[in-house]
C-alpha positions in Angstrom: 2.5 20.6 12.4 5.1 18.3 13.7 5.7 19.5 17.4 6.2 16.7 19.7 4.6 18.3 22.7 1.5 16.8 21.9 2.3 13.0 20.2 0.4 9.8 19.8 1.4 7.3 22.1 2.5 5.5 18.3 5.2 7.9 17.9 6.4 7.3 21.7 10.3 6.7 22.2 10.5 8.0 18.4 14.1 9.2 17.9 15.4 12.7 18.8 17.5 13.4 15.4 17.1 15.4 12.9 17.2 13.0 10.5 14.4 10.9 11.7 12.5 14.4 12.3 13.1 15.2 8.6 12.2 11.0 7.3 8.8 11.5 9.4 8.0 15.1 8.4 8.3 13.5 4.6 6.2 10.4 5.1 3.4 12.5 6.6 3.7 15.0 3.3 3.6 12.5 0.8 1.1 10.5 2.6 -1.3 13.8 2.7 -0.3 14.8 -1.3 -1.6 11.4 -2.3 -4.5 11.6 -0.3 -5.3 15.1 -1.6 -4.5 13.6 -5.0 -6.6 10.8 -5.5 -9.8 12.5 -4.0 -9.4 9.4 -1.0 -10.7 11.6 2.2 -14.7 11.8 2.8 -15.8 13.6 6.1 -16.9 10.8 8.5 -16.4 7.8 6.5 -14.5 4.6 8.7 -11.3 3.1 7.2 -10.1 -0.2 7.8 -6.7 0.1 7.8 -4.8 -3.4 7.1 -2.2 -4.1 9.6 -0.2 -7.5 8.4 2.7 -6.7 10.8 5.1 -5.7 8.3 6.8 -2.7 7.8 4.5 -1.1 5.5 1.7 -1.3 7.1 2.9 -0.1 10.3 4.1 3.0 8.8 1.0 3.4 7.2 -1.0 3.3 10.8 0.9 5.7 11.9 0.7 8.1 9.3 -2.8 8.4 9.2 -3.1 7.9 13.1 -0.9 11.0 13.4 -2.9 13.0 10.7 -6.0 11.9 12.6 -4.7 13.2 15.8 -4.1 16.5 14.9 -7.5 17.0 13.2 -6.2 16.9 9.5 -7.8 13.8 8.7 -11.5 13.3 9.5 -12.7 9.8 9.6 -12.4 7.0 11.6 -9.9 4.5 11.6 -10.5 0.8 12.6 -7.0 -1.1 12.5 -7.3 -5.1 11.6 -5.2 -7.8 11.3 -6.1 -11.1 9.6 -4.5 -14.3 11.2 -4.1 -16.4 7.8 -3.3 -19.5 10.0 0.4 -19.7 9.3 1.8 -21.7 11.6 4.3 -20.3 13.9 2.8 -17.0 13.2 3.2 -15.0 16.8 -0.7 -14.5 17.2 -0.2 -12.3 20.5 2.4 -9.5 18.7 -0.2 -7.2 17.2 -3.5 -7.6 20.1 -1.2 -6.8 22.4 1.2 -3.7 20.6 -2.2 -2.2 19.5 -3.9 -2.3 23.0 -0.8 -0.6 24.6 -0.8 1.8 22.1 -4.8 2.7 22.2 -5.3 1.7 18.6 -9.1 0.7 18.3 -8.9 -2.6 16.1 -10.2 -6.0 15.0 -7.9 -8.7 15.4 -9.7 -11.6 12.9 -9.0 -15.5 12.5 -9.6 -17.3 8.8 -7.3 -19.8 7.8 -6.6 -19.5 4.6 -3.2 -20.7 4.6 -4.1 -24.6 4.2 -6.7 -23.5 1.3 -3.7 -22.0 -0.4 -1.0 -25.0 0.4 -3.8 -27.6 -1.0 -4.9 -25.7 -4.1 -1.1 -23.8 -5.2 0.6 -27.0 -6.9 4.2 -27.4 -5.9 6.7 -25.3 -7.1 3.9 -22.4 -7.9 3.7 -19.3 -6.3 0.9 -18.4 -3.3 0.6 -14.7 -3.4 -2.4 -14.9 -6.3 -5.1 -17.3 -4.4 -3.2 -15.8 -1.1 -4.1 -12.7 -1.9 -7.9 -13.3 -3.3 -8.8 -15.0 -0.4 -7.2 -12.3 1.9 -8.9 -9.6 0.4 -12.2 -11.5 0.2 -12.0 -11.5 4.4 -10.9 -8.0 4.7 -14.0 -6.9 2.1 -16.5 -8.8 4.5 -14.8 -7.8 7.9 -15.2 -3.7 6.1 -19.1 -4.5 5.5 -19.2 -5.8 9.3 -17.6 -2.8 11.0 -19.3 0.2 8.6 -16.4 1.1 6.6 -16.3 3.0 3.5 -13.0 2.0 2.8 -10.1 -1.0 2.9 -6.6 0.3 3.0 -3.5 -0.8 2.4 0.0 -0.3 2.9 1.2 -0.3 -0.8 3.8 1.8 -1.2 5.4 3.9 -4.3 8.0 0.9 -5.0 5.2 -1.8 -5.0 3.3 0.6 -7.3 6.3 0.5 -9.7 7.0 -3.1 -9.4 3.4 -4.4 -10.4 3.9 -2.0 -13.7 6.8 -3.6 -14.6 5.2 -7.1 -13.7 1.9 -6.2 -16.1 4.8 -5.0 -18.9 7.0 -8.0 -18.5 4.5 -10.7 -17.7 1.1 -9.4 -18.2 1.5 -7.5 -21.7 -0.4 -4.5 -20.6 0.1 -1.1 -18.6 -1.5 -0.8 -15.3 -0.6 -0.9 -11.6 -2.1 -1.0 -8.5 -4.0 2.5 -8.4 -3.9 4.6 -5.3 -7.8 4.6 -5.4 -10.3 2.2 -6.6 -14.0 0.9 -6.3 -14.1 -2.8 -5.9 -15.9 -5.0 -8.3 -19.0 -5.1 -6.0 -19.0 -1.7 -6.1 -19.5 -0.9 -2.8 -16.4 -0.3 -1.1 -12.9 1.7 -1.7 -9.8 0.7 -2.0 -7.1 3.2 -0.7 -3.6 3.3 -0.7 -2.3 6.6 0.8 1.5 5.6 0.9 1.3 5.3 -3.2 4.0 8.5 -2.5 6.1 7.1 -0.4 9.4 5.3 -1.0 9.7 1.9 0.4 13.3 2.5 2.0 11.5 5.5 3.8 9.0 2.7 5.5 11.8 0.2 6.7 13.9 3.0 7.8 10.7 4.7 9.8 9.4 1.0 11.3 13.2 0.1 12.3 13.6 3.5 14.2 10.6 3.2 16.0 11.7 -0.3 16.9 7.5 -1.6 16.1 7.6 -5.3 16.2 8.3 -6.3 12.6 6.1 -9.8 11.2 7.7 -11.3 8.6 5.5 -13.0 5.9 6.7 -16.7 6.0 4.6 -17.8 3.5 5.1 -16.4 0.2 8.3 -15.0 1.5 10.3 -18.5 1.8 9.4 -19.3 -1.8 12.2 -18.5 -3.9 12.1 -17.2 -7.8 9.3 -15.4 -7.7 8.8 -12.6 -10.3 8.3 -9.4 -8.2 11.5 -10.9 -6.4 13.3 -10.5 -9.7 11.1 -7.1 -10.9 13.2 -5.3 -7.1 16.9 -6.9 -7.8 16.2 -4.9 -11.5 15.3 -1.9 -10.2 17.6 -1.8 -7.3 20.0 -2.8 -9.8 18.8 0.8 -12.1 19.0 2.4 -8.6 22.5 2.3 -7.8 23.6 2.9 -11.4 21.4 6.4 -11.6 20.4 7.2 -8.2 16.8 8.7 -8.1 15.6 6.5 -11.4 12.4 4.8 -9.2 11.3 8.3 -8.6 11.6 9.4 -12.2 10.2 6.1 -13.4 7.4 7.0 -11.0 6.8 10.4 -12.3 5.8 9.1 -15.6 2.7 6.9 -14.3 1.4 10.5 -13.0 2.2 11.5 -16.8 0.9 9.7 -19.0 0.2 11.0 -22.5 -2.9 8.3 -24.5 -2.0 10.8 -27.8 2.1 9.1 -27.7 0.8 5.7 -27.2 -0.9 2.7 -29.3 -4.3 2.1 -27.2 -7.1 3.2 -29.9 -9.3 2.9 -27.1 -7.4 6.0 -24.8 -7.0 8.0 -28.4 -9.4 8.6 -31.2 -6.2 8.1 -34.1 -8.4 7.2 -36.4 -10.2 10.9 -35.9 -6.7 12.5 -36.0 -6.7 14.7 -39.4 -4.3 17.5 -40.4 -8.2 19.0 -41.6 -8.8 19.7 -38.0 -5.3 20.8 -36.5 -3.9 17.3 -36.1 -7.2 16.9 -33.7 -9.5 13.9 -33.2 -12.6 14.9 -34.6 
């Protein structure tokens, strides 16, 4: 599937060695498992695919841009970037790397960074209302352009580190699933790297040298929780190497009858009458 006689201009200049051959043949199966997965592919529905500049999201393009080009993924796929209005953020990076590369996108302006500095009280975090407003844009710029679907670059460690934020901070057990219907109900939300491992994204967008944006707003603020959520599992990492994948095994595993949510498990209908089955 992989032969590089007939490549993307995204994978141009990509590296020759085996290793990269084997990090990119990976990326591309997991992407495709958690599409098959999660039911995300419709025939002829338009994606807008979220590019913020960061590695994730670069590796997500060109994942599914390769999987479009060689006919395994059939829909269309409309790349946009929204400029939040940071300042000092380098507008011209991602027009100009999508146009060489022939990547039809939507390059769209809303400043929402001064909303977020004048309503996030000092010393609070911005990625909440950052976040909202963001995905309030991308929802409307998805009704604009036809699309089915808004997706995003979330990858298998942010999956893991939103769980442990829900358990630690929220008191409940959820994540960000790989598919969901928005609360309007008329869009999708898809996440096809939910698979793949976030060292496999920075080591694919560094190797293919794609012009890395760093978030400078949320990023500069220090002692924030997800911030704290990686150093503990990195920490669990390099005691028991392969733990994020194991941990990650078990949301695709869960069991409502070993739990205490009365509302996933009919306990109260539990009787040794019946077999030790709900009724």
């Amino acid at each position: 599937m992989l032969d590089d006689t007939d490549i993307h201009p995204l994978f141009h200049g990509a590296p020759k060695t085996t290793e990269f051959r084997k990090l990119r043949k990976r990326i591309i199966r997991e992407t495709r498992e958690a599409m098959d997965r999660y039911g995300m592919v419709r025939r002829g529905d338009r994606w807008l695919v979220c590019l913020s500049g960061g590695k994730d999201s670069y590796t997500l393009l060109a994942a599914l841009t390769e999987l479009q080009w060689r006919g395994l993924l059939p829909v269309d796929i409309l790349a946009c970037n929204l400029d939040q209005g940071q300042p000092g953020f380098p507008a011209t990076v991602l027009p100009d790397f999508l146009q060489r590369m022939g990547v039809p996108h939507r390059i769209e302006y809303a400043d929402t960074y001064s909303i977020v500095i004048d309503k996030v009280p000092q010393g609070r975090t911005y990625c909440a209302l950052c976040s909202r407003l963001r995905r309030g844009n991308l929802y409307r710029i998805a009704r604009e352009e036809g699309c089915s679907a808004v997706v995003l670059g979330h990858h298998r460690d942010d999956i893991l580190e939103t769980f442990f934020l829900n358990l630690f901070h929220g008191g409940k057990l959820a994540t960000m699933p790989p598919k969901l219907v928005n609360d309007e109900g008329d869009l999708f939300v898809l996440r096809p790297l939910a698979h793949v491992a976030e060292a496999d994204c920075d080591a694919f967008a560094r190797a293919m040298n794609y012009p890395i944006i760093p978030c400078d707003l949320c990023g500069s603020q220090d002692g924030l929780q997800r911030q704290a959520i990686k150093a503990m599992l990195d920490g669990w990492e390099a005691k028991a190497p392969g733990r994020r994948q194991k941990m990650f095994s078990a949301l695709m595993s869960a069991r409502p009858s070993h739990l205490l949510d009365a509302g996933l498990f009919d306990f109260a209908g539990l009787d040794i009458a019946n077999g030790g089955r709900p009724d």
